[in-house]
C-alpha positions in Angstrom: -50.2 -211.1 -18.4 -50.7 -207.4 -18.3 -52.1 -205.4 -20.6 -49.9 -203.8 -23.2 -50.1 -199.6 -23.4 -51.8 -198.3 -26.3 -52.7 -194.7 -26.4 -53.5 -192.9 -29.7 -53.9 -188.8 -28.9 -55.2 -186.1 -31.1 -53.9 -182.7 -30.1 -55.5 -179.9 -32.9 -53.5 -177.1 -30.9 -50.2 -178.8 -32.2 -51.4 -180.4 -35.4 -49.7 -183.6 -34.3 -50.9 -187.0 -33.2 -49.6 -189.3 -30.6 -49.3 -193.0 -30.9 -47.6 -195.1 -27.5 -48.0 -198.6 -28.3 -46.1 -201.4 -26.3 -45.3 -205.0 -27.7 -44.3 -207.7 -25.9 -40.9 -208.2 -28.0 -37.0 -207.1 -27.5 -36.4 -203.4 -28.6 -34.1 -205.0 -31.4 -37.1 -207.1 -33.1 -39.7 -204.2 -32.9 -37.1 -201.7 -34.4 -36.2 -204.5 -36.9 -40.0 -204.6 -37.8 -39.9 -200.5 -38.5 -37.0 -200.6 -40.4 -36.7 -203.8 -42.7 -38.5 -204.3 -45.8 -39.2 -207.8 -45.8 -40.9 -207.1 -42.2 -42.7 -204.3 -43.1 -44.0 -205.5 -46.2 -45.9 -207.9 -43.7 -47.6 -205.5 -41.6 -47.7 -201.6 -42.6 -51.3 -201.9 -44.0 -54.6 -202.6 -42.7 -55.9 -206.1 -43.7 -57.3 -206.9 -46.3 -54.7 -204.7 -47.9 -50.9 -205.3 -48.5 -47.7 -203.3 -48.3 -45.8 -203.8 -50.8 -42.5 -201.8 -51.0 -41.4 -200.7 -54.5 -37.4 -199.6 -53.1 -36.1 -199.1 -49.6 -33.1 -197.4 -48.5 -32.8 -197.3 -45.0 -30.5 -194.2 -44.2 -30.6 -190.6 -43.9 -31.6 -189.0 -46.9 -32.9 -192.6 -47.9 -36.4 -193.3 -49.2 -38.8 -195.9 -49.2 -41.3 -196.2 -52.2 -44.5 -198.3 -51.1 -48.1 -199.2 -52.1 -50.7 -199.8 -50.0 -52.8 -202.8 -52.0 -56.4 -203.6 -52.6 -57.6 -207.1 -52.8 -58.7 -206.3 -56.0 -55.3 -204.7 -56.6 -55.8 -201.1 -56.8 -52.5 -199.2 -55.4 -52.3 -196.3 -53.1 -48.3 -195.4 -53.2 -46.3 -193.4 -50.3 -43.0 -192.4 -49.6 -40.9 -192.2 -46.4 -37.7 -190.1 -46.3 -35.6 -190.4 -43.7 -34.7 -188.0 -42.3 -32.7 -188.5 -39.0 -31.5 -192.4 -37.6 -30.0 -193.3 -34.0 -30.1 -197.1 -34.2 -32.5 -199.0 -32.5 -33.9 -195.6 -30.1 -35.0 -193.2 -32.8 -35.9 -192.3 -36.4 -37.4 -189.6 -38.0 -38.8 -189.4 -41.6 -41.5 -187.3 -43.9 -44.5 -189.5 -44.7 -46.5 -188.3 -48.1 -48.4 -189.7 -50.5 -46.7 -189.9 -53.9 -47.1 -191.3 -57.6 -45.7 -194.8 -58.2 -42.3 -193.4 -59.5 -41.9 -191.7 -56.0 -42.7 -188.0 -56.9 -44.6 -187.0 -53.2 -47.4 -184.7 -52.5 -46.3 -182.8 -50.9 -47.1 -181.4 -48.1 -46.3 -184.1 -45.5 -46.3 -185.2 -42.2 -43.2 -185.8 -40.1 -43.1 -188.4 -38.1 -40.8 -188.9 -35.3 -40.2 -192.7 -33.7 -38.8 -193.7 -30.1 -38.4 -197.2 -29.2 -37.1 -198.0 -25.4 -37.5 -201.4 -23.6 -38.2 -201.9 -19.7 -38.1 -206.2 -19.0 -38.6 -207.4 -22.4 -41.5 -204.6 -23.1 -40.6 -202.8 -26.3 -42.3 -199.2 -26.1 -42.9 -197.3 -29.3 -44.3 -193.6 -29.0 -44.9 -192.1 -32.4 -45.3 -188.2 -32.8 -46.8 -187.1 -36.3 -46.6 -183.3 -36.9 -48.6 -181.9 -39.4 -48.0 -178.7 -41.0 -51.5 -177.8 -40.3 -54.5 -178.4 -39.2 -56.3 -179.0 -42.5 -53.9 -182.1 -43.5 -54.4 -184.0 -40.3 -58.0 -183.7 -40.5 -57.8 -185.0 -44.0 -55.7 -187.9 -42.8 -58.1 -188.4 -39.5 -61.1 -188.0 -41.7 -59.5 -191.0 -44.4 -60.0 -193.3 -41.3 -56.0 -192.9 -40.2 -56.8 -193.5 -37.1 -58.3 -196.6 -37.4 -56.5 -198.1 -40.1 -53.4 -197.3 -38.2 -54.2 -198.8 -35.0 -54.8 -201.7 -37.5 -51.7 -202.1 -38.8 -49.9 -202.3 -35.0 -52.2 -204.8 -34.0 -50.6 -207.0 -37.1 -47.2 -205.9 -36.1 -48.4 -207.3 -32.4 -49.3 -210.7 -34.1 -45.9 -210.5 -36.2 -43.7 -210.3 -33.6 -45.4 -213.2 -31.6 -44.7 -215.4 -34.7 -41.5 -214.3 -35.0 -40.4 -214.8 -31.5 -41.7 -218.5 -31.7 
């Protein structure tokens, strides 16, 4: 089997980050996996923590309220709003941190999602603009980077459980 495309690309000029990931999965599981709360909750945190989603509303101008937990339970929470959904090719939302009753702190990142599929080989690319260049050192510099690629290598061992 060949190996599956994973780039992650800092650009500083643009204040964004690139992520192209493929997964060996139909476009309708992976975009499943980004979009429902029971599947997320499985994999949108680097182990040993969990994700566990406080509310999720899965539309434009819809929110989800999550914490990123500690084996020793200590909570990190974040919001996403959505901000723009074609179903199954793209979505769009505003990542931030925020308190556990969903205020965010603000600012943000947007992130923008594209999902395609060439003979059974899902491909997300992930663009995350920061307002500047400050923030998305912050976020490289909290080990984004790392804990991100994380989390997608879970969402690669999801799916193949899933599928079986």
């Amino acid at each position: 089997m060949s190996n599956l495309l994973f780039d992650f690309i800092v650009d500083k000029s643009t204040n964004s980050v690139f992520v192209n990931k493929e997964f060996n999965a139909e476009q309708s599981l992976v975009w499943d996996a980004f979009t429902k709360q029971e599947l997320l909750d499985q994999w949108w945190a680097p182990k040993p923590w969990m994700s566990r989603t406080k509310s999720m509303d899965f539309k434009v101008g819809g929110e989800r309220l999550y914490a990123m937990v500690s084996p020793e339970g200590q909570e990190h929470w974040a919001m996403h709003r959505y901000t723009s959904i074609s179903p199954e090719t793209n979505f769009k939302m505003l990542n931030a941190f925020a308190d556990k009753d969903g205020n965010p702190q603000l600012p943000g990142s947007d992130w923008d999602f594209n999902f395609s599929e060439q003979s059974g080989i899902t491909k997300v690319s992930i663009v995350i603009y920061n307002d500047s260049l400050e923030r998305m050192e912050k976020m490289l510099e909290m080990g984004f980077q790392e804990g991100f690629t994380m989390t997608l290598n879970e969402l690669e061992e999801l799916l193949k459980q899933v599928k079986n």
